[in-house]
Every structure is written in structure tokens, then in C-alpha cells.
C-alpha positions as protocol buffer text, in pm:
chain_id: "A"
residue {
  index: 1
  type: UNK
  ca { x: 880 y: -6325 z: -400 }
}
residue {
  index: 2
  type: UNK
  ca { x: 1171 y: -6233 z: -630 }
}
residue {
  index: 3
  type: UNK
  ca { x: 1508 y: -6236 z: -370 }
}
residue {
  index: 4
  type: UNK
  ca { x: 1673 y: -5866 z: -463 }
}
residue {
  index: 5
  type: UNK
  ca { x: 1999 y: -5782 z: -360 }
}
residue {
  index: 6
  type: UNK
  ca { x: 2114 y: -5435 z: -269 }
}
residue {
  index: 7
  type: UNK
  ca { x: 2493 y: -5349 z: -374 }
}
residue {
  index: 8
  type: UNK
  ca { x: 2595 y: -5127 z: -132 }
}
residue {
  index: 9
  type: UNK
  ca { x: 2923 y: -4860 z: -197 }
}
residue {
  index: 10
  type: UNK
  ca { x: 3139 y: -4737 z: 120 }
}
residue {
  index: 11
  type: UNK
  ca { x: 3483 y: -4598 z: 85 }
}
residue {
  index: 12
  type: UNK
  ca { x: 3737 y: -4716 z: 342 }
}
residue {
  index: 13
  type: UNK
  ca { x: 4162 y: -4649 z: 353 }
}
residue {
  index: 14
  type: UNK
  ca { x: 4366 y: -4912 z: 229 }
}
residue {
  index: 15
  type: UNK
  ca { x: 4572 y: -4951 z: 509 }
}
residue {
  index: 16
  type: UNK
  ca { x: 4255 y: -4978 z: 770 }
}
residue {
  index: 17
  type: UNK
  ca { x: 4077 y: -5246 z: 449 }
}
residue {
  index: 18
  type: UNK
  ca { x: 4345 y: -5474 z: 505 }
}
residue {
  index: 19
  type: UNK
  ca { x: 4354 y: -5454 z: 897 }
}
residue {
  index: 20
  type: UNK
  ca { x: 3989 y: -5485 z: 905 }
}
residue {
  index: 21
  type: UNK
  ca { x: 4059 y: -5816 z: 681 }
}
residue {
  index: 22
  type: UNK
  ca { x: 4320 y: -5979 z: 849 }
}
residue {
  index: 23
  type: UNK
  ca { x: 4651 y: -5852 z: 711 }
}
residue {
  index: 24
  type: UNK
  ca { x: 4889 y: -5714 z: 933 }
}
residue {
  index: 25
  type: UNK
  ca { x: 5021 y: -5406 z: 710 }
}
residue {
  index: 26
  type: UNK
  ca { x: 5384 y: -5251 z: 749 }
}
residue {
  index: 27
  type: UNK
  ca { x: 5499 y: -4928 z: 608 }
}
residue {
  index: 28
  type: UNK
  ca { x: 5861 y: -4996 z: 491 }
}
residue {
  index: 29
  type: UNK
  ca { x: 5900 y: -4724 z: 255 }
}
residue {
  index: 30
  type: UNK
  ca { x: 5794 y: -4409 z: 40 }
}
residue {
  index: 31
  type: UNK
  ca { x: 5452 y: -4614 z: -104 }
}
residue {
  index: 32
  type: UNK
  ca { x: 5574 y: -4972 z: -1 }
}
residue {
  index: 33
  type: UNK
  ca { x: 5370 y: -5165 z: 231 }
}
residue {
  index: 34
  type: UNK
  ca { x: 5431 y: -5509 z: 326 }
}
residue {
  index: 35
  type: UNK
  ca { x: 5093 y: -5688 z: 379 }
}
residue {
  index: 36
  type: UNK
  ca { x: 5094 y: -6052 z: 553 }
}
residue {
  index: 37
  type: UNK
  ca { x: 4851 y: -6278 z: 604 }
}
residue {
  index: 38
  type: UNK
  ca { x: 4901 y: -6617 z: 835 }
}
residue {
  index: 39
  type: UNK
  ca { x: 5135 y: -6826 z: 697 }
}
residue {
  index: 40
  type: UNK
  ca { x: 5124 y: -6690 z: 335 }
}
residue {
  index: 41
  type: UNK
  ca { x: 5425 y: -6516 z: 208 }
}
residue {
  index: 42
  type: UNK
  ca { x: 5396 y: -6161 z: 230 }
}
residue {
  index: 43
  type: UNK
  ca { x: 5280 y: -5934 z: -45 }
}
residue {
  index: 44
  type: UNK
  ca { x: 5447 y: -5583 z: -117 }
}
residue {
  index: 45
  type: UNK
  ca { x: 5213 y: -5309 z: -272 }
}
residue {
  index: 46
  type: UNK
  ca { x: 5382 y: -5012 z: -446 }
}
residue {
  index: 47
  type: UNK
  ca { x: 5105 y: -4734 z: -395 }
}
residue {
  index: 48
  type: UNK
  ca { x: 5170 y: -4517 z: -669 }
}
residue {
  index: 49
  type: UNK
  ca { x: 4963 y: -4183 z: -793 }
}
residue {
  index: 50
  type: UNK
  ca { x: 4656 y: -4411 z: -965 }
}
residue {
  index: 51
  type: UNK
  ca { x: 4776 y: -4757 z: -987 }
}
residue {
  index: 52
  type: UNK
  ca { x: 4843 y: -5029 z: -693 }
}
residue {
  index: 53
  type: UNK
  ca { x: 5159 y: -5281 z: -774 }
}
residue {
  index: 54
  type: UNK
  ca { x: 5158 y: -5620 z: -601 }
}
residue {
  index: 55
  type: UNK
  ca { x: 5458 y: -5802 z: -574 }
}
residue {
  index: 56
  type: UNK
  ca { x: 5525 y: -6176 z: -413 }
}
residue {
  index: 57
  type: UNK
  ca { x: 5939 y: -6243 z: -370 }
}
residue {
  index: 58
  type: UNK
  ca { x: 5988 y: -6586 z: -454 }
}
residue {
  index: 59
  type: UNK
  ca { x: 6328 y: -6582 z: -431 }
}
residue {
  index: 60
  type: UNK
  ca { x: 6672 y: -6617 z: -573 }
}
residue {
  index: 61
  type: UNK
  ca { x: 6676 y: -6844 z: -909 }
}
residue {
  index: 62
  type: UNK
  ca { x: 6993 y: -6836 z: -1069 }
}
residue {
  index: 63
  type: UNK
  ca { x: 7031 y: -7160 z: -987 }
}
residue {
  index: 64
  type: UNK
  ca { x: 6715 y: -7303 z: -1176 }
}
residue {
  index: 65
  type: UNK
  ca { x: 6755 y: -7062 z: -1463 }
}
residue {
  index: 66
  type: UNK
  ca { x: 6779 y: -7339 z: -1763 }
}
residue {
  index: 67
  type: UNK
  ca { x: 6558 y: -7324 z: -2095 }
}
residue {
  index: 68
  type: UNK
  ca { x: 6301 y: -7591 z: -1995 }
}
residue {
  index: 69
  type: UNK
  ca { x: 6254 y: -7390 z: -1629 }
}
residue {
  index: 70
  type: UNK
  ca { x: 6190 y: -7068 z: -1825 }
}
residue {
  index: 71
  type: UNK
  ca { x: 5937 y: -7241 z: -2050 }
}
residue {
  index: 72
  type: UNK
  ca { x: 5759 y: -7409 z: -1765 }
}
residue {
  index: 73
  type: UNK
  ca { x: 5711 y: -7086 z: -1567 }
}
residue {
  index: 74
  type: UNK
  ca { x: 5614 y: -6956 z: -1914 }
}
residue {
  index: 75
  type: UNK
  ca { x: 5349 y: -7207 z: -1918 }
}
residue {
  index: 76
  type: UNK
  ca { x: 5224 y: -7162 z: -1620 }
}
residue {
  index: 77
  type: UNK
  ca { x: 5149 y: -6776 z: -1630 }
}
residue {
  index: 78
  type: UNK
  ca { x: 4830 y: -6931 z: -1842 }
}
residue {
  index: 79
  type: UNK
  ca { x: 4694 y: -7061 z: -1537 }
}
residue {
  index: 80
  type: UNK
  ca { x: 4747 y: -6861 z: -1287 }
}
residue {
  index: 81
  type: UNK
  ca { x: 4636 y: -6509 z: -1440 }
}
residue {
  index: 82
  type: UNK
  ca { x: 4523 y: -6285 z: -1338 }
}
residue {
  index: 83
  type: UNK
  ca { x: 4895 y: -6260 z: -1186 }
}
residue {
  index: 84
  type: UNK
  ca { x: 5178 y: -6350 z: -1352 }
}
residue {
  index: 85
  type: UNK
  ca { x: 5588 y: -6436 z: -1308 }
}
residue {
  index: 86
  type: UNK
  ca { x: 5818 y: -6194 z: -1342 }
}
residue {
  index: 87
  type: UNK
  ca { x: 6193 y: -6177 z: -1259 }
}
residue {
  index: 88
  type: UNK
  ca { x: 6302 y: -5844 z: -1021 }
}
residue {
  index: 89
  type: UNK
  ca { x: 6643 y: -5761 z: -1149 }
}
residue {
  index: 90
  type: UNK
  ca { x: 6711 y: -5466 z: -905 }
}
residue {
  index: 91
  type: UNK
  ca { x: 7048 y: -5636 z: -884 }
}
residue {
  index: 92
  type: UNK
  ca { x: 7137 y: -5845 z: -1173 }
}
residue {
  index: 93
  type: UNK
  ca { x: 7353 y: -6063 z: -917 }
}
residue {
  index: 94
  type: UNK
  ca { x: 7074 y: -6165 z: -705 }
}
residue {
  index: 95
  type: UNK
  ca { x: 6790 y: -6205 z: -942 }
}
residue {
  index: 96
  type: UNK
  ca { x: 6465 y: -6313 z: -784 }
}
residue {
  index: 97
  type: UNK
  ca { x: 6149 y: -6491 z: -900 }
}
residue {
  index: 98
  type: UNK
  ca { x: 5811 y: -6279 z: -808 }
}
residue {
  index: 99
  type: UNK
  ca { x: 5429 y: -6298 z: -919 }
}
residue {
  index: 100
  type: UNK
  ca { x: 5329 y: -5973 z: -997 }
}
residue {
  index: 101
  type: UNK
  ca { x: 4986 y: -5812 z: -1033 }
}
residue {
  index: 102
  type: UNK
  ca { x: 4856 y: -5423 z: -1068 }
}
residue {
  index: 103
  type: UNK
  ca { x: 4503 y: -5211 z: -1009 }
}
residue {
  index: 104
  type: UNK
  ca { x: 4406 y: -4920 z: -1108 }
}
residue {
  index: 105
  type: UNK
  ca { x: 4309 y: -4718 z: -800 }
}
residue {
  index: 106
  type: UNK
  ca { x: 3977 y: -4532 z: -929 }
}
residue {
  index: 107
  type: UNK
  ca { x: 3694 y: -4700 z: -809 }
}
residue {
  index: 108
  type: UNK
  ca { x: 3878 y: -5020 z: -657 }
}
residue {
  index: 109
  type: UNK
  ca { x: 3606 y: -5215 z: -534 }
}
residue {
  index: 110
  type: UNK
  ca { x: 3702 y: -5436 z: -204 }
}
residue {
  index: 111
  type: UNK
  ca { x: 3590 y: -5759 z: -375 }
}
residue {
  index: 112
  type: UNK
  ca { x: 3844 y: -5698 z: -649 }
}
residue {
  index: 113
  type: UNK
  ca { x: 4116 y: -5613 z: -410 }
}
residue {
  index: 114
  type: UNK
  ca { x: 4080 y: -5893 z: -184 }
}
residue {
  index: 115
  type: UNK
  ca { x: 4052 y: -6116 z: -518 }
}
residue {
  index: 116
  type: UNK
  ca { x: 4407 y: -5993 z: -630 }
}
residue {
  index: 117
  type: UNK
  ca { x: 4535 y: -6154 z: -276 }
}
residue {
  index: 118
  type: UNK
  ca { x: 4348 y: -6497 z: -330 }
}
residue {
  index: 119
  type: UNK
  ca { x: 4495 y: -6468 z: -660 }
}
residue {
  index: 120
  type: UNK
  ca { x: 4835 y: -6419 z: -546 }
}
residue {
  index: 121
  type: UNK
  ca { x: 4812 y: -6720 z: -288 }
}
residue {
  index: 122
  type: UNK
  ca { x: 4671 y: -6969 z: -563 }
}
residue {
  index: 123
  type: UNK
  ca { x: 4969 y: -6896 z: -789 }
}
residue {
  index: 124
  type: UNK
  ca { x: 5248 y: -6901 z: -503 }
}
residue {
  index: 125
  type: UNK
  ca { x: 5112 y: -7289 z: -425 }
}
residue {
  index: 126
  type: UNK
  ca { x: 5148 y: -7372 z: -762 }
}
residue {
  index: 127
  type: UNK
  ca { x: 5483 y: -7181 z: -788 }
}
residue {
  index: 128
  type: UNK
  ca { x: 5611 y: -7378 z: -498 }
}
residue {
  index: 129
  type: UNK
  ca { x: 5519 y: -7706 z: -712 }
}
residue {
  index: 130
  type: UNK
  ca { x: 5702 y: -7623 z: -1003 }
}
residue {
  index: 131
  type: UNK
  ca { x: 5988 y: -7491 z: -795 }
}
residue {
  index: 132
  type: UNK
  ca { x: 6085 y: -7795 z: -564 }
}
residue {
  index: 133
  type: UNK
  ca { x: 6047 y: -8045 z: -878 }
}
residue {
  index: 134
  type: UNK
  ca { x: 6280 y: -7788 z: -1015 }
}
residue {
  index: 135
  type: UNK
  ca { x: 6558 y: -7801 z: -724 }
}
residue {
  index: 136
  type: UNK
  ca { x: 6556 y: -8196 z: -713 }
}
């Protein structure tokens, strides 16, 4: 016999999906949550109106900024989609390295959520790579 498998829907809250997986989830704002996960550096979600915005701080890189950095980091968004590196230039004397990722809320699936995560922590090990090559 024929092995059928039966997809099966159930809507949960985001906060209580992440507890129920392991996170430990912190409110630390109006929509920000800080999500952590063992060791792994934490992720902060914006939860806006329809969209979720997932951001990894990677920290400060004025130091590091030269041409060949930039193009390296560049080249490396290729393989570690479907997140990518941004700079956060909230303030433009402190600029910071992040991976950044977004979802559409409608019909978030938990598979695709907890994919963004695994996601995030592939790119972050091959961030911290190219970073400490980059500070020697």
C-alpha cells in the first residue's frame, strides 16, 4: 500500500510557537521581540501590521569597512539567501553589521518560520568566518 500523508493546519500565537520550540521570547518594545535560542545570537522580530522583520546584530564594523570587505560580504549574500547582510545605520556613528530576513504574516506556515531561524543561524556561522579573517 501507497504511504499517504495527511498535512494537517492548526493556528498557534507567535509568541507561545516559539516557546513551544525552544526560544525563550522577550518583549522589549512596541512589536520588538527578542527571540534566543542556546548559544545562538539572538534574533529580533519587528511584528508589524502583515509582515514579520528578522534582524541578527552582528556588530559594530567601521573598523572592517574597506572595498574588498564590502565585496566579500557582497559575495556572500549569494549563499546564504534566503537572508541577507545589511548595515543598521540607526546611528551613523555606530554602524552595525546584521542579516536580515522578512515574512509575510498571512498564512505563515510553522515550517517556514522555523526555516527563517535555521536560515539565520547558517549565515551567522559563515558571517563569523568571513569576519575574524577580516579582523586579523
Amino acid at each position: 500500500m501507497k504511504d499517504v500523508t495527511i498535512h494537517i493546519k492548526k493556528e498557534e500565537n507567535l509568541v507561545r510557537f516559539l516557546n513551544l520550540n525552544d526560544f525563550e521570547v522577550e518583549e522589549i518594545g512596541d512589536g520588538i521581540l527578542r527571540v534566543a535560542r542556546g548559544e545562538e545570537l539572538p534574533v529580533f522580530i519587528n511584528v508589524a501590521d502583515e509582515s514579520l522583520y528578522f534582524e541578527v546584530d552582528l556588530g559594530n564594523i567601521s573598523a572592517l569597512g574597506d572595498k574588498d570587505f564590502y565585496f566579500q560580504l557582497l559575495d556572500l549574500n549569494t549563499q546564504i539567501l534566503p537572508v541577507s547582510f545589511g548595515i543598521n545605520n540607526t546611528n551613523p556613528e555606530d554602524p552595525h553589521l546584521v542579516l536580515v530576513e522578512s515574512r509575510e504574516t498571512n498564512d505563515l506556515s510553522d515550517n517556514e518560520l522555523l526555516k527563517v531561524f535555521d536560515a539565520l543561524e547558517l549565515a551567522v556561522d559563515k558571517a563569523e568566518k568571513l569576519l575574524s579573517a577580516a579582523m586579523k
